[in-house]
C-alpha positions as CSV (number, residue, x, y, z in Angstrom):
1,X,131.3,-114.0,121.7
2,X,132.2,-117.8,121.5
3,X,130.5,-120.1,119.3
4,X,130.9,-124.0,120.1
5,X,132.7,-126.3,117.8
6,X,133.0,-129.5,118.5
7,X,135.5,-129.9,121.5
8,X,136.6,-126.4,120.6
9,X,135.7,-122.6,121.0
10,X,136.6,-120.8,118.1
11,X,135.8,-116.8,118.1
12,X,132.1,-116.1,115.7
13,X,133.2,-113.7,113.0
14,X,131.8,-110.2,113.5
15,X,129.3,-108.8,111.5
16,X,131.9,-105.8,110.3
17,X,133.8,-108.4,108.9
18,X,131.0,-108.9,106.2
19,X,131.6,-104.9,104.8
20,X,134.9,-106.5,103.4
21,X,134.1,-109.6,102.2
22,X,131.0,-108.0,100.0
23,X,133.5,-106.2,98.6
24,X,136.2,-108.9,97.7
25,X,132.8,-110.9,96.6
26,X,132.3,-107.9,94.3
27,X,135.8,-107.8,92.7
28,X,134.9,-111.6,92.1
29,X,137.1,-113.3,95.0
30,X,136.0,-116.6,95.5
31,X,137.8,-117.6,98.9
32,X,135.7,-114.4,100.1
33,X,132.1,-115.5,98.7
34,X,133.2,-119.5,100.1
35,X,134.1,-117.6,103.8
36,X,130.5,-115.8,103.5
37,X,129.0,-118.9,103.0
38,X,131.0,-120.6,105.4
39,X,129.2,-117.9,108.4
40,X,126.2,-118.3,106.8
41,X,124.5,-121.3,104.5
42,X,123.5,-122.8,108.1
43,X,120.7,-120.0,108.2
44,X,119.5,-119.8,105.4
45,X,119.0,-123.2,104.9
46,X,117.5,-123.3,108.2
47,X,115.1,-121.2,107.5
48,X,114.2,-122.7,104.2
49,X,113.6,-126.0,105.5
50,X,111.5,-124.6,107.8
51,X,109.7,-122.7,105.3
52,X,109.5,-125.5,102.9
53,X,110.1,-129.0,104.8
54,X,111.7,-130.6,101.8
55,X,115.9,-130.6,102.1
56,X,116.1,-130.5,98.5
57,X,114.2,-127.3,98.1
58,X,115.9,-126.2,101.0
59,X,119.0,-126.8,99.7
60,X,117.8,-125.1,95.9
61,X,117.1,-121.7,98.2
62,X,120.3,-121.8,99.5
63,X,121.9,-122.4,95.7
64,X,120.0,-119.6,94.9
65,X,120.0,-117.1,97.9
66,X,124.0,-117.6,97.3
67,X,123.9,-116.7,93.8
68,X,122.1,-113.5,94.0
69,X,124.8,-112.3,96.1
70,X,127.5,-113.5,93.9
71,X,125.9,-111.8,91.3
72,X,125.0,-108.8,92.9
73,X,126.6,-108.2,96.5
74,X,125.3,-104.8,96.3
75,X,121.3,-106.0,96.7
76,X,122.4,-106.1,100.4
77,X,122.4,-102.5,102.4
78,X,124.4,-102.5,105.7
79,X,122.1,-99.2,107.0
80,X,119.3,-101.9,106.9
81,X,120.8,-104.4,109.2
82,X,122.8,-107.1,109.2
83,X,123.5,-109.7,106.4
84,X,122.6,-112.6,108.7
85,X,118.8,-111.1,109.1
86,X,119.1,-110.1,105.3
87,X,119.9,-113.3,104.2
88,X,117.3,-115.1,106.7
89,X,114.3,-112.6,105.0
90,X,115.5,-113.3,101.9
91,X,115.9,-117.3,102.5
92,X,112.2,-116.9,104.1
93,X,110.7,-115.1,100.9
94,X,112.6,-117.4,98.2
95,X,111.3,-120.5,100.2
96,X,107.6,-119.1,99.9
97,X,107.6,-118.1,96.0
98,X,108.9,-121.9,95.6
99,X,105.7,-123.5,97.6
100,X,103.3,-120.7,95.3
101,X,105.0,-122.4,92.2
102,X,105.1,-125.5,93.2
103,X,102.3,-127.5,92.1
104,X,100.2,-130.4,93.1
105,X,101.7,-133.9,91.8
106,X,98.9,-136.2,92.6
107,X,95.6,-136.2,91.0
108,X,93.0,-135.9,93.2
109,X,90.7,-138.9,91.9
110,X,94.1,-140.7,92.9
111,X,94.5,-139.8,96.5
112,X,93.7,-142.3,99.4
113,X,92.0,-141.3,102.5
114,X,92.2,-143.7,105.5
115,X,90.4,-142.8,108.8
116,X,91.5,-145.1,111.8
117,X,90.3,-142.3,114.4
118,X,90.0,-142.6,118.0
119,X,88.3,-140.1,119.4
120,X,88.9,-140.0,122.8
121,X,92.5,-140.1,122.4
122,X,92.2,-137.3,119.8
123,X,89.5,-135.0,122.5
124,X,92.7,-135.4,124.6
125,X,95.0,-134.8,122.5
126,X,93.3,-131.4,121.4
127,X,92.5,-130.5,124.9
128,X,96.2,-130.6,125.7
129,X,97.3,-129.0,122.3
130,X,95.0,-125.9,123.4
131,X,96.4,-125.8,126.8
132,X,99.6,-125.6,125.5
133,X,98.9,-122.9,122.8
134,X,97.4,-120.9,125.5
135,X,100.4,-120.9,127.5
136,X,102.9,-120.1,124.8
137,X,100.4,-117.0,123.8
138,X,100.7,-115.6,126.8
139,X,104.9,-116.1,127.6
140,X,106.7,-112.7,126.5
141,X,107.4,-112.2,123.0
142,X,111.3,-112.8,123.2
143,X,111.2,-115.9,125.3
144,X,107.7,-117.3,122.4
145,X,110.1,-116.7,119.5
146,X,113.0,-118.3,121.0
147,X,111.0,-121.3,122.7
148,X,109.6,-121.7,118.8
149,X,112.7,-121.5,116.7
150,X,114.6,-124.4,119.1
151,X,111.5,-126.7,119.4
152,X,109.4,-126.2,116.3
153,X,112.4,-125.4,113.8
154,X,114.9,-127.4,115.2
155,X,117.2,-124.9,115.6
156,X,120.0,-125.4,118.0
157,X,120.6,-122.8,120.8
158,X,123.9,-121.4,119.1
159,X,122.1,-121.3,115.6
160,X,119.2,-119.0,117.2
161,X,122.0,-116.9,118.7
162,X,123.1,-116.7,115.3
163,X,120.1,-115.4,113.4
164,X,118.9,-113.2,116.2
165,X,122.2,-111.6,117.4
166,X,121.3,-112.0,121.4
167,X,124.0,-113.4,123.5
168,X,124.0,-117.3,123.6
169,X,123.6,-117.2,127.4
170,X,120.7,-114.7,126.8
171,X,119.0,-117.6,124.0
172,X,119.7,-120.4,126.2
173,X,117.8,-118.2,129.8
174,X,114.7,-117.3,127.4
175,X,114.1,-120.9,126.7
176,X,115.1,-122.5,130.0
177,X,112.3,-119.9,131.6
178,X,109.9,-120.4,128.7
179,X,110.2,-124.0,129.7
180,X,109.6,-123.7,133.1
181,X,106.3,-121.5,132.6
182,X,105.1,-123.6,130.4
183,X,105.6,-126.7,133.0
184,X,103.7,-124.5,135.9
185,X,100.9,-124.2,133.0
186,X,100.7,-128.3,132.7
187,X,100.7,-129.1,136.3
188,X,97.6,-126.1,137.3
């Protein structure tokens, strides 16, 4: 499997390469913990940004998912799966017990409420929001996740690929025919 770099293909690390590096990370090998990193700060930030939409909380997450492991590389268990999905559940559940502490900043007395509504535009745009949900509830799980984590996350198609271990080609087919159903649904 080839991951895209630039104008280059460089081979993606396998996941049995991570067995060894927890283990140098364990004796306390730096270059090991920066290579771990390296194959995987891009997810978990990923998914804390989506979890949390701030960069600097996302980026906190990532300090922290990061540390755990340098201080205890043993909190991760190959029999449960790999460290990419590890690290993305554990990105995921940091990110939510930072929004549950984080709280409000602005008074409410203090906050502004403007209205400049126009309702026929907004009738539409519902009408079409509900179309679309409709269509994306019904498209096969597989191709719904995929379709969501490139256009609602902003994940790009190597990225996905990444975090759910399918085949690039495989990513880049669910979206391109979760596209085209979707398109069918618009033009009915």
């Amino acid at each position: 499997m080839y991951r895209e770099t630039g104008m280059l293909n460089l081979p993606q690390p396998s996941i049995e390469d991570d067995a060894p590096l927890l283990a140098l990370v364990q004796s306390g090998d730096e270059h090991a913990m920066a290579s771990l990193f390296d194959r995987y700060s891009k997810v978990v930030y990923s998914v804390a940004l989506r979890v949390l939409r701030d960069p600097a909380a996302a980026e906190d997450v990532l300090q922290e998912v990061f540390m755990q492991i340098w201080r205890n590389p043993d909190s991760f268990s190959a029999a449960r799966g790999s460290l990419g999905g590890w690290l993305a559940v554990v990105s995921r559940n940091r990110s939510i017990d930072a929004l549950r502490r984080k709280r409000p900043t602005d008074s409410v007395d203090d906050v502004v409420l403007a209205s400049s509504y126009n309702l026929a535009e907004e009738a539409e745009r519902n009408s079409l929001m509900e179309l679309a949900r409709g269509a994306i509830v019904k498209l096969p799980t597989a191709q719904r996740k995929t379709l969501e984590m490139a256009f609602f996350d902003g994940l790009t198609h190597s990225e996905i690929a990444e975090i759910t271990g399918d085949p690039l080609g495989t990513v880049k087919t669910r979206i391109r025919s979760a596209l085209l159903t979707l398109r069918k649904a618009f033009q009915s």
